[in-house]
Every structure is written in structure tokens, then in C-alpha cells.
N, C-alpha and C positions, 0 to 999 in steps of 0.2 A: 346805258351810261348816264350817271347824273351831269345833270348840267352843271357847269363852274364858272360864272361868271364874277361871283363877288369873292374875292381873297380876304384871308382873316384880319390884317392892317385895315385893307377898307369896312369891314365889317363892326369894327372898333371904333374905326374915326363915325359911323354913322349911328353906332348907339350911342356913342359921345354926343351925336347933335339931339338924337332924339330927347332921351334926357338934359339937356343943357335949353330947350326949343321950349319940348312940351312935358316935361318932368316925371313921363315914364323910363325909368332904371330896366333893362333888358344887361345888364352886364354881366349877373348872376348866373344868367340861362346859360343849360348847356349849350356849347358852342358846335357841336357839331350838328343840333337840332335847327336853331339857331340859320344855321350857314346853307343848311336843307330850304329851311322857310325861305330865306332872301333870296336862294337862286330861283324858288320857285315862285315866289311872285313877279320877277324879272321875265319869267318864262310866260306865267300868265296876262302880263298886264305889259308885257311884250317891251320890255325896257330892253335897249343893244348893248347896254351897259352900266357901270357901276354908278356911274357921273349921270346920265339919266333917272335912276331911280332915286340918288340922293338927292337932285335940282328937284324933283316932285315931290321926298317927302318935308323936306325942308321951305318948300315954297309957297303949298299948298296945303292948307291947313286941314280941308275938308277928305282929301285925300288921308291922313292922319289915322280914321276910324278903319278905314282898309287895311291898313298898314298893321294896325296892332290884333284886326281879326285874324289877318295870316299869321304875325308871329306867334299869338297865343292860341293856343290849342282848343278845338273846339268840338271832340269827337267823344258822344258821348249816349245813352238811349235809356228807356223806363225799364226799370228791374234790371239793370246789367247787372249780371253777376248774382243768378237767383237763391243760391244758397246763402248769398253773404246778405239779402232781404228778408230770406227766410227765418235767419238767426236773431236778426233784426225784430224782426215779429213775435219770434217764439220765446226769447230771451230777453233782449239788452231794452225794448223799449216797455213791455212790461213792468221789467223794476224801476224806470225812469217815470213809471205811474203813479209810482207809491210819493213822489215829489208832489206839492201842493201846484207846482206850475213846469211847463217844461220849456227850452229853450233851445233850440236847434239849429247849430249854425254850418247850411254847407258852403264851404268854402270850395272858390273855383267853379261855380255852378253851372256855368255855358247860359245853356239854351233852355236852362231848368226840368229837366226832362228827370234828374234827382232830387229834386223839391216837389215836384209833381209826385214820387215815387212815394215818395215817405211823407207825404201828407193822405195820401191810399190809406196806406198801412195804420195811419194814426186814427183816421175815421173807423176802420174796420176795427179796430180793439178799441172803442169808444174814448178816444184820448184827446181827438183833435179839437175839442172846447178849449182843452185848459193847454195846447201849445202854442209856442211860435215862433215859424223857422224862419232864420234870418238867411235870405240865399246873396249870395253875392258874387263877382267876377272883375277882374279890373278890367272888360271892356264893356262900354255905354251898349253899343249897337246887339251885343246878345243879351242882355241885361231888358230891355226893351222889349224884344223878342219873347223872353221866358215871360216876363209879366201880363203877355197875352194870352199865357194856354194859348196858344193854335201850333199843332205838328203837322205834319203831311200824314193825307188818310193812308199811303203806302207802307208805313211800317206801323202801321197798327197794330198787321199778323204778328208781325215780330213781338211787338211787346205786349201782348195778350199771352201771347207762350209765355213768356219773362213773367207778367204775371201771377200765371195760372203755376210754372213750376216756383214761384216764391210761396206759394200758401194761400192766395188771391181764393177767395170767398164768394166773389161773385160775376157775374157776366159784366168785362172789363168796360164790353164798349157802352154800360152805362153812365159812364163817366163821362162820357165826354157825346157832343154833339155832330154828325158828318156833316160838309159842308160843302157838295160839289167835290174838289182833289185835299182837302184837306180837315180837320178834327180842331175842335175849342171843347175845352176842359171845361166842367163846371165852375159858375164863380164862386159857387164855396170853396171849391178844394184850395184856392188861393187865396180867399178871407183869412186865412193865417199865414202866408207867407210873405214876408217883408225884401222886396230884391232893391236893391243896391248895390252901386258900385265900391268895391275895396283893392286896393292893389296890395297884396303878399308879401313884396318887396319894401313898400317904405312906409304902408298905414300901422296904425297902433291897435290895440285890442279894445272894444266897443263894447264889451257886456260879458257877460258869467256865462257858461254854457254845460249842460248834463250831456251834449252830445257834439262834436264837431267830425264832420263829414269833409274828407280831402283826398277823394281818391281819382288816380290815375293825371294827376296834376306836378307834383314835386318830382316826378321822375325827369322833368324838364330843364329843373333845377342844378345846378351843380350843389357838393358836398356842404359849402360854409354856407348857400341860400337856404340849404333843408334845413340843417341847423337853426339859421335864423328864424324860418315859420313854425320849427319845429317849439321853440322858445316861445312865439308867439301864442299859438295855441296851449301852451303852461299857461301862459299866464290867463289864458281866455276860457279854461276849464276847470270848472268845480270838481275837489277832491272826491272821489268816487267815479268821476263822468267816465265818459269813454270817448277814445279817439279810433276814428275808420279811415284806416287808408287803401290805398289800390294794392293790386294782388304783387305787384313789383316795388311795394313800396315797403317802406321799413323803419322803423326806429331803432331798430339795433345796430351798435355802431355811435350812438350818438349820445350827448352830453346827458338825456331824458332816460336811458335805457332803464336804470335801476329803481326808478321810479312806476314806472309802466308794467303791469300784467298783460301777457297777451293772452285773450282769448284762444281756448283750441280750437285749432284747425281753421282760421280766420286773421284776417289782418284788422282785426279791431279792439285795441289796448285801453286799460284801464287803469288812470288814475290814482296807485293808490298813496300818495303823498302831495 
């Protein structure tokens, strides 16, 4: 049974303080997501109640960075999703070769484990001189995190298969260094990756991009916030680029449709107006 501590009224009044406090906007988000995440920090960090958890995040500022890692979503790994890398490799980043520079913004990054991804694949088809991917996340504390290369040496197996079924060229674990229970990436592979923090919700568009990456992020979204990032990244991508979303994700339905080619058999659309 889920636990139900926090009710949708108090759930309101408390993105009301967050935003009004510390000027992150969670009102967007789906609310049933949302209402999962607060009961279960409540459960984790063992709050008896609504009025405890609000006294804490409104009190204590340092508490703050906790707060917006539960709410935003942070599940994610190298190569997920190996055919929609493979396509990546075989197709979409090829002709973004033919560009004199390339610019690659993933949006929603986490823990960088997709910056890491696609800066592989840029090396392996000689590309990764002339790019640079802008990775970003509205929270500080995985942003931090990604800029270190270091993962846990336990799913290495995992994304070695991920990988090796993307197209992967060579023996993965030379990429990265083992270190006792855990893996650091080369520092070249992140000589081009720029991570910074961006929030979805109320930042503007920073640069021209041939590629914007957003997958498995806006599903969290309700309908008028897709919308909204979905307009963001128009304006943040060069006609021709192409947009990658997650496998539940979609542009159709929305105000960009008639603009957009989809790619067959992939959730990655293109630009063409």
C-alpha cells in the first residue's frame, strides 16, 4: 500500500513556499509523481507528518539540495536504450559532421551517465575535437556529481553490454580507470562537456544547438510544461537539428508537431522549419 501522508491542498501550499523561498517552480510537475516523491521522502527521512517535513524544508536551507534530489528524478545509465545510440552513431551524428562545429545540449542530465554516452560515440567516429556538449540539470548536487566521471564499478557489466549492443568499437572498460568499489572516466572524455545547472521550468535558451537530448525527463511534466520546454528547445535548435526524446515521450499532440520529422522507428525528430 502507498503511503499517504501528504494531501494534494498541503502539497500546493508547500510548492507555493518552495518557489516563493528558494525559486524553484515544481507546480508544473505531474502531481501524481510529485505526491509519490513527498510521501516518500516523509517515509525516508522519517517525517510523522506534513507540518514536520514543511518546518524542515522551509527552515533549513541546507536541507533544500535533498529535497529537490527526491523531487526530480534521477534514474538513468550509459547506453540506455542501445538501438536509439546505435542510430545515433550510424545516422544522426554523422551528418552533424558535415557542420564546421557541433553543439550538443543534454538536457535533464542527472548524473551524466548521457554525456558520458555520447561523448564515446563522438570520439569513436572522430568527431569529438570539433564538439561541445552542454550537459545540464536543475539540481547542483548531481550536476557535481556528473562533472566527476566516477560511477560505481557495479554496473559497469551493465553498460559494457549497453555499449557493446550500441555499436561500441572497443573494450569499454578502457575508458574509464577502476578504483577499489568504483570507475573515473577519462579526463578527456569530459574535455568537452560543459555541466551546468539549468531549470526547464523558468531558464531561457543559452545557445543554437544541431542536437538536443531530453529523454525520459518531460514525462514528469504535465501537458502546458511540455509544451512550454517543448517551445524552449525551438527556439534552442538549428533548423535541420534534431530533437531526442525518451521512448514515452512525444511531440505529437503539440503546438511543434507539423514542424518536426520523426525519425523511423525512434523518438528522435527533426527540425525541419
Amino acid at each position: 500500500m502507498e503511503l499517504d501522508i501528504i494531501k494534494d491542498q498541503e502539497m500546493e501550499m508547500l510548492l507555493e513556499d518552495v518557489s516563493a523561498i528558494y525559486g524553484y517552480d515544481f507546480s508544473q510537475y505531474s502531481k501524481a509523481s510529485l505526491k509519490r516523491r513527498l510521501n516518500r521522502i516523509c517515509l525516508v527521512d522519517r517525517f510523522a507528518s506534513f507540518a514536520e517535513l514543511r518546518y524542515r524544508v522551509i527552515s533549513d536551507k541546507t536541507y533544500l539540495q535533498r529535497f529537490v534530489e527526491e523531487i526530480t528524478v534521477n534514474v538513468t545509465e550509459m547506453f540506455r536504450d542501445p538501438l536509439f545510440y546505435k542510430k545515433l552513431r550510424n545516422d544522426i551524428l554523422p551528418k552533424l559532421g558535415t557542420y564546421p562545429f557541433i553543439r550538443i545540449w543534454v538536457a535533464g542530465c542527472s548524473t551524466g551517465e548521457e554525456a558520458y554516452s555520447i561523448a564515446i560515440l563522438l570520439k569513436e567516429i572522430n568527431l569529438y575535437h570539433k564538439a561541445l556538449i552542454y550537459a545540464t540539470d536543475i539540481n547542483p548536487t548531481v550536476i557535481e556529481k556528473a562533472s566527476k566521471g566516477i560511477f560505481p564499478l557495479s554496473v559497469m557489466k551493465q553498460y559494457s553490454e549497453n555499449y557493446i549492443h550500441a555499436g561500441g568499437t572497443k573494450d569499454f572498460s578502457s575508458y574509464y580507470t577502476a578504483m577499489y568499489d568504483v570507475v573515473k572516466f577519462q579526463e578527456e572524455l569530459n574535455s568537452r562537456i560543459l555541466f551546468s545547472t539549468h531549470n526547464l521550468v523558468s531558464d531561457s535558451s543559452f545557445n543554437e544547438f544541431q542536437l538536443i537530448l531530453c529523454r525520459n525527463v518531460l514525462i514528469y511534466f504535465d501537458k502546458e510544461l511540455q509544451n512550454k520546454v517543448f517551445n524552449l528547445f525551438d527556439s534552442s535548435l538549428q533548423t535541420l537539428g534534431y530533437l531526442a526524446l525518451g521512448d514515452k515521450e512525444t511531440i505529437r499532440f503539440s503546438s511543434l508537431e507539423k514542424r518536426f520529422k520523426q525519425c523511423k522507428g525512434h523518438k528522435i525528430y527533426q527540425k525541419m522549419s
